[in-house]
N, CA, C and O atoms as a printed pandas DataFrame, in Angstrom:
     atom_number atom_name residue_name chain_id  residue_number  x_coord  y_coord  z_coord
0              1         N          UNK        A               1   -3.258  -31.656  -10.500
1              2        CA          UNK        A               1   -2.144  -30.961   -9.888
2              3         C          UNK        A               1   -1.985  -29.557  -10.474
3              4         O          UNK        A               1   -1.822  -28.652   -9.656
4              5         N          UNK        A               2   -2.016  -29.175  -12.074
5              6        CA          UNK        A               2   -2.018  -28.533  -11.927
6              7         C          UNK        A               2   -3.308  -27.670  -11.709
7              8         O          UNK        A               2   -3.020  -26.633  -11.112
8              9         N          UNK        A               3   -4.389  -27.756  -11.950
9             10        CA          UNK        A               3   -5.188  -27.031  -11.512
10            11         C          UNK        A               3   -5.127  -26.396   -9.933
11            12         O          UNK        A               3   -5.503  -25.263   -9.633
12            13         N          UNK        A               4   -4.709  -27.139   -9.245
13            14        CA          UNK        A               4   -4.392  -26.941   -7.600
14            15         C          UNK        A               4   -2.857  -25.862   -7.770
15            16         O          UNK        A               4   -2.693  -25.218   -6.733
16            17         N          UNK        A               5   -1.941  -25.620   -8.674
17            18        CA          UNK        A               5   -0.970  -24.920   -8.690
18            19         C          UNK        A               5   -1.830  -23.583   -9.166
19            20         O          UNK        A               5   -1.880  -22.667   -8.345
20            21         N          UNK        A               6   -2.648  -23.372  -10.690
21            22        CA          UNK        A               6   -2.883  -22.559  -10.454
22            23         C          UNK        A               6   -3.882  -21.722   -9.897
23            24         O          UNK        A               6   -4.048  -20.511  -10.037
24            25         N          UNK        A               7   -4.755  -22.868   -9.005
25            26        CA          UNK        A               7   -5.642  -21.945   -7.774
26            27         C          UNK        A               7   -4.689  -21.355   -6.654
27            28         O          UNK        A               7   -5.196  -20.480   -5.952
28            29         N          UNK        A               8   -3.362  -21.719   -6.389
29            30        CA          UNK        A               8   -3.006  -21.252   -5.616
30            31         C          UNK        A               8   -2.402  -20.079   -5.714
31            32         O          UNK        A               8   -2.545  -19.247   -4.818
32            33         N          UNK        A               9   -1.484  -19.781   -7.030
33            34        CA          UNK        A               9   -0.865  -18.835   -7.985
34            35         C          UNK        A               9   -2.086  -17.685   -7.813
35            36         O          UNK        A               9   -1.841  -16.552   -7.401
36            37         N          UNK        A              10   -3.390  -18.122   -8.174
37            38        CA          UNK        A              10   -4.135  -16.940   -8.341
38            39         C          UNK        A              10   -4.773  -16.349   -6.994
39            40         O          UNK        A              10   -5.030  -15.145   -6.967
40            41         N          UNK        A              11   -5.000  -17.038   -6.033
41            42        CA          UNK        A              11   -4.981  -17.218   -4.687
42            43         C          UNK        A              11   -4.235  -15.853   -4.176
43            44         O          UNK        A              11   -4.807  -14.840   -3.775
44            45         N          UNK        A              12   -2.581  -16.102   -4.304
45            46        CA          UNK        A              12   -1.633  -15.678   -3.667
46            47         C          UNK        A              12   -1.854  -14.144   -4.745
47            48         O          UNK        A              12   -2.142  -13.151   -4.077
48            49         N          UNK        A              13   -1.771  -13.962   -5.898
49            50        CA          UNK        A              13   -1.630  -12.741   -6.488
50            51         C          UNK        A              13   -3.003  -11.754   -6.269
51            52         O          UNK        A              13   -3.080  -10.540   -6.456
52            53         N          UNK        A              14   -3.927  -12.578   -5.867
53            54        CA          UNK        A              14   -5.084  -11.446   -5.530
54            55         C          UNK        A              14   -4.834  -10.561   -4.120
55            56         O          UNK        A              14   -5.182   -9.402   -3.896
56            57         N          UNK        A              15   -4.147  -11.454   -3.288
57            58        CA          UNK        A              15   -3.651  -11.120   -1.737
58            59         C          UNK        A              15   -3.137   -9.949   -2.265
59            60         O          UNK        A              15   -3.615   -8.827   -2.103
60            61         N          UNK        A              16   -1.849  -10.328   -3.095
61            62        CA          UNK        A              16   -0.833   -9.711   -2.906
62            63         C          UNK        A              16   -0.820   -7.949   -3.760
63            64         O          UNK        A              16   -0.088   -6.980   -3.557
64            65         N          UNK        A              17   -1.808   -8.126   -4.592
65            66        CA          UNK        A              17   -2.067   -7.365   -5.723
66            67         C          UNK        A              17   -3.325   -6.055   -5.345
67            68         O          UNK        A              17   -3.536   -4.913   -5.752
68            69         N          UNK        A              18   -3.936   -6.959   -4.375
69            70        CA          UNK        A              18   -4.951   -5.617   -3.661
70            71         C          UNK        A              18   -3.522   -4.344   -2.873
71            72         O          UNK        A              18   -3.405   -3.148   -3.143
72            73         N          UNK        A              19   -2.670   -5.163   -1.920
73            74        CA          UNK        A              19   -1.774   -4.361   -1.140
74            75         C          UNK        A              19   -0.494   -3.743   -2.082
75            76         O          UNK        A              19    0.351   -2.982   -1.611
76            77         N          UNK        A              20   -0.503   -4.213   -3.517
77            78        CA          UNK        A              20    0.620   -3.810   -4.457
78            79         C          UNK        A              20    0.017   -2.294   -4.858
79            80         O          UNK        A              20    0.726   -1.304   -4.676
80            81         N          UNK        A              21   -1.308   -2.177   -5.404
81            82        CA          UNK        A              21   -2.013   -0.836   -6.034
82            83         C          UNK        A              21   -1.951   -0.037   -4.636
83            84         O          UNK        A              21   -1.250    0.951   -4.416
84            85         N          UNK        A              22   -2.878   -0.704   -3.692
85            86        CA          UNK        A              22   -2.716    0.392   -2.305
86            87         C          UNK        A              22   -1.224    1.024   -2.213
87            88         O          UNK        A              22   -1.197    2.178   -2.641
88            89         N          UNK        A              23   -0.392    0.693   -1.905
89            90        CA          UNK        A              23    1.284    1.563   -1.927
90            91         C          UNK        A              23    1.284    2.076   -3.200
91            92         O          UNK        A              23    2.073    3.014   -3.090
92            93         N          UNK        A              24    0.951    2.064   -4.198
93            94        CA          UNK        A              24    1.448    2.580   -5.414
94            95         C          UNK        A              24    0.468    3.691   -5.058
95            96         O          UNK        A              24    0.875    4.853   -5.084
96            97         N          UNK        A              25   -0.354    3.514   -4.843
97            98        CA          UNK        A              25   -1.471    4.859   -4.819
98            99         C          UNK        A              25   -1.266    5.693   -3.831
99           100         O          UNK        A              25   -1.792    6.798   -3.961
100          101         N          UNK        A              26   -0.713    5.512   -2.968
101          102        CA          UNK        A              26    0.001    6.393   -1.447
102          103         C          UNK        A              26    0.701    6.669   -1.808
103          104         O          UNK        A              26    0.770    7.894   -1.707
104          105         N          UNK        A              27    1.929    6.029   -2.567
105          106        CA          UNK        A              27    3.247    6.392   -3.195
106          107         C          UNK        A              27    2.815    8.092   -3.968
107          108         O          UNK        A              27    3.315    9.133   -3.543
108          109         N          UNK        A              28    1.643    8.035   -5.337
109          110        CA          UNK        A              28    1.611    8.761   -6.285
110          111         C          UNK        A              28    1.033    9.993   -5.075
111          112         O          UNK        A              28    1.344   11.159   -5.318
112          113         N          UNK        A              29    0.375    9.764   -4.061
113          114        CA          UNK        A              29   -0.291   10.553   -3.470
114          115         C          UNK        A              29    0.734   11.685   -2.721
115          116         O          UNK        A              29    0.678   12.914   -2.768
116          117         N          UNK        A              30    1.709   10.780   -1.998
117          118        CA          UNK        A              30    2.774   11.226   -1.583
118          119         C          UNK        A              30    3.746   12.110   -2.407
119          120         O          UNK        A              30    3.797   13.312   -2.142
120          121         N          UNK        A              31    4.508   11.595   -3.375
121          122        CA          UNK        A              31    5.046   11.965   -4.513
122          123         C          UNK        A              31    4.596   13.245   -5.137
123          124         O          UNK        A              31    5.376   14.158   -5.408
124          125         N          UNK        A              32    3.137   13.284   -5.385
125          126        CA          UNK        A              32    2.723   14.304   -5.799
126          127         C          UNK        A              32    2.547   15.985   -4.723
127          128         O          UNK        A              32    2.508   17.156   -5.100
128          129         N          UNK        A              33    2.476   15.359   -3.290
129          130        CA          UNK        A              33    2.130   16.206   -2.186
130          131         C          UNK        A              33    3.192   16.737   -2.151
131          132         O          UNK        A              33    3.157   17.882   -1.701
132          133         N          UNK        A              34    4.675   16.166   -2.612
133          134        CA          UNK        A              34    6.595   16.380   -2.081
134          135         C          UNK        A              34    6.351   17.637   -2.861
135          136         O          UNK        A              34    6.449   18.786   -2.429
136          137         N          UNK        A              35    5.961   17.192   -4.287
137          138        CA          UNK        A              35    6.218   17.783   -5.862
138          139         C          UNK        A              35    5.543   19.251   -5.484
139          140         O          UNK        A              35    6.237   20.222   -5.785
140          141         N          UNK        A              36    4.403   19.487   -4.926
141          142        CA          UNK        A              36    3.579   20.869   -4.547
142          143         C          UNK        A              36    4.131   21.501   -3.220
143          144         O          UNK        A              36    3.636   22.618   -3.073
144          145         N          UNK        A              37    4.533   21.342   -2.743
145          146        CA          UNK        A              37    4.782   21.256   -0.939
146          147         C          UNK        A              37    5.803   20.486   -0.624
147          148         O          UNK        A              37    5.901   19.405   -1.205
148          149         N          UNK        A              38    6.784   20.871    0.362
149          150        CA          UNK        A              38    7.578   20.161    0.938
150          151         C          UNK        A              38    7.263   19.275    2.338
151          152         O          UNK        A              38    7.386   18.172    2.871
152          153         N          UNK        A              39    6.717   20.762    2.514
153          154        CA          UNK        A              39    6.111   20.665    4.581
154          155         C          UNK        A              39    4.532   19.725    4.475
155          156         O          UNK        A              39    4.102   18.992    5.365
156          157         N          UNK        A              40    3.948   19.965    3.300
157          158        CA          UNK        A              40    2.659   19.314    3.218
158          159         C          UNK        A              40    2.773   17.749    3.151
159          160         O          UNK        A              40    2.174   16.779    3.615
160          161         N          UNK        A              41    3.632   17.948    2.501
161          162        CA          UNK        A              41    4.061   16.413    1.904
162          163         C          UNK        A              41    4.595   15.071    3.423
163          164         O          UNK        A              41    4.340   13.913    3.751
164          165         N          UNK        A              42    5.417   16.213    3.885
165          166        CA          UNK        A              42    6.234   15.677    5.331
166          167         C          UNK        A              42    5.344   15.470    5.991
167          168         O          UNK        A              42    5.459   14.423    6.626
168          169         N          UNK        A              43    3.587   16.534    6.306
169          170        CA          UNK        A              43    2.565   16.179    6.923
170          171         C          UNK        A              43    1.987   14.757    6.252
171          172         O          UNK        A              43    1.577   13.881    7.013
172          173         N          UNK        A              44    1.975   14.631    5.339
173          174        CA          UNK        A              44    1.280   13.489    4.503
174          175         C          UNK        A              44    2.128   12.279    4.731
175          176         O          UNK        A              44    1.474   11.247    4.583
176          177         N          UNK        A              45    3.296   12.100    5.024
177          178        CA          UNK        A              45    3.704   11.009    5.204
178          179         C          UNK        A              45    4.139   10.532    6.475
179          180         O          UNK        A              45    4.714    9.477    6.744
180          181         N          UNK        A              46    3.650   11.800    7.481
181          182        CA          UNK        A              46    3.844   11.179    8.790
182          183         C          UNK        A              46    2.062   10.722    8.901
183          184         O          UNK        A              46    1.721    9.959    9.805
184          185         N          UNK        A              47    1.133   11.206    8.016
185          186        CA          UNK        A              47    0.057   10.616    8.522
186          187         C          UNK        A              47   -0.210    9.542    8.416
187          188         O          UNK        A              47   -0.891    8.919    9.231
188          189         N          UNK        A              48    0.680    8.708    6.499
189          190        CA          UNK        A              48    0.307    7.576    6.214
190          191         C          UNK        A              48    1.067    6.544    7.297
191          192         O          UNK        A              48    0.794    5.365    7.519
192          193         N          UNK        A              49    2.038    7.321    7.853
193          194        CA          UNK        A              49    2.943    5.869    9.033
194          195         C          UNK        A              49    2.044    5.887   10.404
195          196         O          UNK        A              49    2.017    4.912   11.155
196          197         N          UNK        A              50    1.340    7.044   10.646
197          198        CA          UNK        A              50    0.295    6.660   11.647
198          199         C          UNK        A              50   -0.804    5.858   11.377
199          200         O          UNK        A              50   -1.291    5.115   12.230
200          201         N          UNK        A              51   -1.183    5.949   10.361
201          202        CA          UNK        A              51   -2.346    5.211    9.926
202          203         C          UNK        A              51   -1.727    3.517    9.693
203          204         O          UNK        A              51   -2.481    2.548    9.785
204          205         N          UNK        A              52   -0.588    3.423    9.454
205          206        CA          UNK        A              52   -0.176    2.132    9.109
206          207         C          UNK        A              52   -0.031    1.374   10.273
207          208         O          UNK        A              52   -0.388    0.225   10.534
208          209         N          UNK        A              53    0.926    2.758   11.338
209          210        CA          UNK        A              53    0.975    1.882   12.421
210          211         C          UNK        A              53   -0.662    1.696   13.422
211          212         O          UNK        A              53   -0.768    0.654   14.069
212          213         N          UNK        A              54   -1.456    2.391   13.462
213          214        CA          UNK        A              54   -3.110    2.293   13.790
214          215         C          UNK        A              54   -3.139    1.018   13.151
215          216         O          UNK        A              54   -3.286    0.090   13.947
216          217         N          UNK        A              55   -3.013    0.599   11.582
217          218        CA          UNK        A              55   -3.658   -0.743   11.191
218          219         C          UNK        A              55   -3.043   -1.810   11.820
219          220         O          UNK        A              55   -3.691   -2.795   12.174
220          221         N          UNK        A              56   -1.523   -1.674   12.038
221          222        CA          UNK        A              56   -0.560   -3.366   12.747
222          223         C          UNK        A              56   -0.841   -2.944   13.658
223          224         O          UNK        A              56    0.017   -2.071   13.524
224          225         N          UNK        A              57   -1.405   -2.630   14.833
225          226        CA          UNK        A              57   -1.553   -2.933   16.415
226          227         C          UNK        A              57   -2.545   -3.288   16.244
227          228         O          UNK        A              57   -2.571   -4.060   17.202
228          229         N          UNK        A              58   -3.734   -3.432   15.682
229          230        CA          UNK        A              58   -4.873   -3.945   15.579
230          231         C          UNK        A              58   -4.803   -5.254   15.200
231          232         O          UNK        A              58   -5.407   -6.165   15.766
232          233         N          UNK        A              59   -4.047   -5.378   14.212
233          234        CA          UNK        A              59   -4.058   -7.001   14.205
234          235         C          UNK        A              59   -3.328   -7.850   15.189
235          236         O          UNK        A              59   -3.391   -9.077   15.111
């Protein structure tokens, strides 16, 4: 039993942990684009919501 708890534990945190760094890394990308640029930045984060929304209609 527990071996089956923690295959699942590790299971669920690999899912979850690939898509945790991805936002953190858009985040710093973003963050940093605000910090240099205002207008650049505003370009940069309407691109990442196109690109996000491009990825959910696909699935």
């Amino acid at each position: 039993m527990a071996k089956l708890i923690k295959l699942f534990i590790i299971n669920v945190l690999n899912k979850w942990v690939e898509d945790l760094f991805m936002l953190v890394g858009i985040g710093f990308l973003v963050y940093t684009t605000y910090s240099i640029n205002i207008t650049a930045g505003n370009y940069l984060v309407g691109a990442v919501f196109l690109l996000f929304g491009f990825l959910m209609a696909k699935k």
